[in-house]
C-alpha positions in Angstrom: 8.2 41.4 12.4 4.6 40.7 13.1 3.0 41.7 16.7 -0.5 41.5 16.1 -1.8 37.9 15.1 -5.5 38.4 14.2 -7.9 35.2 13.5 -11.0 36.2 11.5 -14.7 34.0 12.3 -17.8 34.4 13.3 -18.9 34.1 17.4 -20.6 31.7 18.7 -21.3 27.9 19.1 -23.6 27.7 15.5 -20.6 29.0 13.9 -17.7 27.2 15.7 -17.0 24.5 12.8 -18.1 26.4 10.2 -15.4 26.7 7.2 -15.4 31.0 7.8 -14.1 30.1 10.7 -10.9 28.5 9.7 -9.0 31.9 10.6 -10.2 31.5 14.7 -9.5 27.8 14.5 -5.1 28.6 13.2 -5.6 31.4 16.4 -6.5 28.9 18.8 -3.7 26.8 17.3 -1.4 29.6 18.3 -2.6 30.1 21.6 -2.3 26.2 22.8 1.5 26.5 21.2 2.4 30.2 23.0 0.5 29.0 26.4 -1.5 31.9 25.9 -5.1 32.4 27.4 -7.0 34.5 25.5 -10.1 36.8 27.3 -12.7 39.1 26.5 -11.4 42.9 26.4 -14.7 44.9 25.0 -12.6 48.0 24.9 -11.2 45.6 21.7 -14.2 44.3 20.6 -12.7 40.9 21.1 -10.6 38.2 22.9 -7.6 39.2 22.8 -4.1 37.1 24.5 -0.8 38.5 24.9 2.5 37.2 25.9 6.6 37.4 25.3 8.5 35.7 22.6 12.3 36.1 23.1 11.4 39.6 24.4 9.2 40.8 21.9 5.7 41.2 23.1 3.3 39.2 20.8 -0.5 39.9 20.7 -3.5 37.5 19.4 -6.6 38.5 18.5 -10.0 36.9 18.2 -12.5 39.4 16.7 -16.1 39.0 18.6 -17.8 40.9 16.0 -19.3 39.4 13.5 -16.8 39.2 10.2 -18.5 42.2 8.0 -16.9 44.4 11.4 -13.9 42.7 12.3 -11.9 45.7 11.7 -13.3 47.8 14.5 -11.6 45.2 16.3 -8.4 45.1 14.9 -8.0 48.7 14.2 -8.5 49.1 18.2 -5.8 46.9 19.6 -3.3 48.3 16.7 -3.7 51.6 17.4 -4.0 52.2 20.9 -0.5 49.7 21.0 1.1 51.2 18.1 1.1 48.8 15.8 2.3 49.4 12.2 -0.1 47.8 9.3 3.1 45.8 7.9 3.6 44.4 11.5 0.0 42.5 11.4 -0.9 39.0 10.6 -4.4 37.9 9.2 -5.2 34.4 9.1 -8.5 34.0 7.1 -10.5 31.3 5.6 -9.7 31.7 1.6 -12.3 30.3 -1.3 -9.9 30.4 -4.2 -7.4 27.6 -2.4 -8.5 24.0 -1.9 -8.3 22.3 1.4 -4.8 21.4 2.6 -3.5 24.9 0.8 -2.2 28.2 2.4 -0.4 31.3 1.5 0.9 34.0 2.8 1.1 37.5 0.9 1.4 41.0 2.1 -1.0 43.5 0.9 -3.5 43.0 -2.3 -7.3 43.0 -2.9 -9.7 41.8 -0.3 -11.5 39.7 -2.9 -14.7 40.2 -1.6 -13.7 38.7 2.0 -15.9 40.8 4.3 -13.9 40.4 7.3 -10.5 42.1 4.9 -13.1 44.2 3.4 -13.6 45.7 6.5 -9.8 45.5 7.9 -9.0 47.3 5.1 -11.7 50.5 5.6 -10.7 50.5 9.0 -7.0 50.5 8.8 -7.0 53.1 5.8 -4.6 50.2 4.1 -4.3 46.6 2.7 0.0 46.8 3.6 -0.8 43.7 6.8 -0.2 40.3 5.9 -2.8 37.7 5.3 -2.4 34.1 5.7 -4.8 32.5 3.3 -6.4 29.1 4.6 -7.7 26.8 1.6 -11.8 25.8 2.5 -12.5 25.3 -1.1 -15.4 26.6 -3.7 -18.6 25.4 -4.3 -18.2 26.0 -7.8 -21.5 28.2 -8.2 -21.3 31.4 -6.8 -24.5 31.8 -5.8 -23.9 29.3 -3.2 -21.0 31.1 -1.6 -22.6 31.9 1.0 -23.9 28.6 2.2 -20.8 27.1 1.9 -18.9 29.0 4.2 -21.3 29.1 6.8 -21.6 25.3 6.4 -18.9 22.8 8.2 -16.5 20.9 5.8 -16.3 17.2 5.3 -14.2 15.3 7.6 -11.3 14.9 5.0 -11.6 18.7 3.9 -11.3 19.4 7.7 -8.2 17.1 8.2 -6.4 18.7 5.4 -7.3 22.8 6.7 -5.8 21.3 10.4 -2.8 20.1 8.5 -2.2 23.1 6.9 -3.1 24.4 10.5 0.0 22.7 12.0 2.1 23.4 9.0 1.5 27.6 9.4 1.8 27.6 13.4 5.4 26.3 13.2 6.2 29.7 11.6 5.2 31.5 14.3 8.7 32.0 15.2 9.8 32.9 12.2 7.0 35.5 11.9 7.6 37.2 15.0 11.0 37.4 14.4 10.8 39.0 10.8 12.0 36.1 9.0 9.1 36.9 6.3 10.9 34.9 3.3 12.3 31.6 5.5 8.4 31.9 7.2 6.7 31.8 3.5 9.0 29.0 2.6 7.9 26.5 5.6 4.1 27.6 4.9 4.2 27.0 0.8 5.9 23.7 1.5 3.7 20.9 1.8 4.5 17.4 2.8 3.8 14.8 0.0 1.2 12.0 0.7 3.2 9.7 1.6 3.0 6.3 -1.2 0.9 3.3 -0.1 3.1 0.0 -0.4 2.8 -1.6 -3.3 -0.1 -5.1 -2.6 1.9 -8.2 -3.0 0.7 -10.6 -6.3 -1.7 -13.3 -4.8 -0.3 -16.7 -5.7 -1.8 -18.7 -8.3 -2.8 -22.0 -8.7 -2.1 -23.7 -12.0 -4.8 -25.9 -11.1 -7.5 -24.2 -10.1 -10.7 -23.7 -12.0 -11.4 -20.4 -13.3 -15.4 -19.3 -13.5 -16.0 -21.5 -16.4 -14.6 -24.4 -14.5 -12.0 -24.8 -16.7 -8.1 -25.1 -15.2 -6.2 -21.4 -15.5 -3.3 -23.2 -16.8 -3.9 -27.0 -18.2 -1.3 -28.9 -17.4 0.3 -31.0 -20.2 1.1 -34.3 -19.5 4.4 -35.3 -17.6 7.3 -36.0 -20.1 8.5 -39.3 -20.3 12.3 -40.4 -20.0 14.4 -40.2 -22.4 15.3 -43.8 -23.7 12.6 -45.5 -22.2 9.8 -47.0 -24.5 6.6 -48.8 -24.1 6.3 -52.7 -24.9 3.5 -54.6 -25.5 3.9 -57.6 -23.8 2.1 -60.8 -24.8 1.0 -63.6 -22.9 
């Protein structure tokens, strides 16, 4: 079961939007769904909420370090409430996913995320789950850097909230232990739903086309059968 829900993001207003920050925005997500208010505890090095969830006390963190530390932060709260490794959840922005994917994995490499980097040297472990937010990669990686401290396009932004939505609905299933049904409902994504076909706009046989010539030249109306034309004299 997971007691410890940890959000990973820079403080402050210039880095509210930013696409590092995707792992504060799926916290806040959690927060408004729990009712939780979330404050400052400095003993934590962060915000940090707590509530009840069909008895089983639930914590959420916010890390208010900057990322490269955010595991003096999350090593604090565990610890002092004896939390296991295996019984933490970190949601963190994640390069190699586009926008609108997410995963979730237990233990593995930090891939050169600072803010797992620095959970891991602080835990003495990578055994804590991750949830892995899509932002995207620049393509270069030189220009890492400025991409994540940059805010994503509108779309890219809709489709990390969706994803967003899609993960908080687990939150049940997480805090009840429910690890395989909980990675089912986050890997499933909804297909874009199919734009109706456009109906055919009529056409008009007689109308002229660019060259002024009729589309369709319509022959000459038939004549009856078993009538024929007399001359008639005068």
């Amino acid at each position: 079961m997971i007691r410890l829900f940890v959000g990973l993001g820079n403080p402050g207003p210039d880095y509210e939007a930013t696409r590092h920050n995707a792992g504060f925005w799926w916290i806040d997500a959690v927060a408004r769904e729990l009712k939780v208010n979330m404050a400052m505890e400095k003993s934590h090095h962060g915000l940090v909420g707590r509530t009840a969830v069909n008895g089983q006390t639930v914590w959420l963190l916010k890390p208010q370090a900057f990322m490269n530390v955010s595991g003096k932060s999350v090593a604090s709260l565990a610890r002092f409430y004896k939390i296991a490794p295996q019984e933490i959840l970190v949601a963190h922005d994640e390069l190699d996913l586009v926008p609108g994917q997410v995963k979730l994995k237990l233990g593995g490499s930090h891939a050169g995320h600072n803010g797992l980097r620095d959970i891991h040297d602080q835990l003495g472990t990578d055994d804590y789950w991750r949830l892995r937010l899509g932002i995207g990669h620049p393509g270069v990686k030189s220009e890492v850097i400025y991409w994540v401290l940059k805010n994503p396009s509108l779309d890219h932004r809709l489709q990390i909230d969706e994803c967003i939505t899609r993960a908080v609905k687990a939150v049940p299933l997480f805090i009840a232990g429910q690890m395989d049904a909980a990675t089912l409902l986050v890997h499933t994504s909804k297909p874009p739903r199919p734009k109706p076909p456009r109906k055919p706009k009529p056409v008009d046989p007689a109308a002229p086309d660019p060259l002024g010539t009729p589309l369709y030249p319509q022959s000459p109306s038939p004549k009856p059968p078993g009538v024929t034309q007399c001359a008639i004299e005068s």
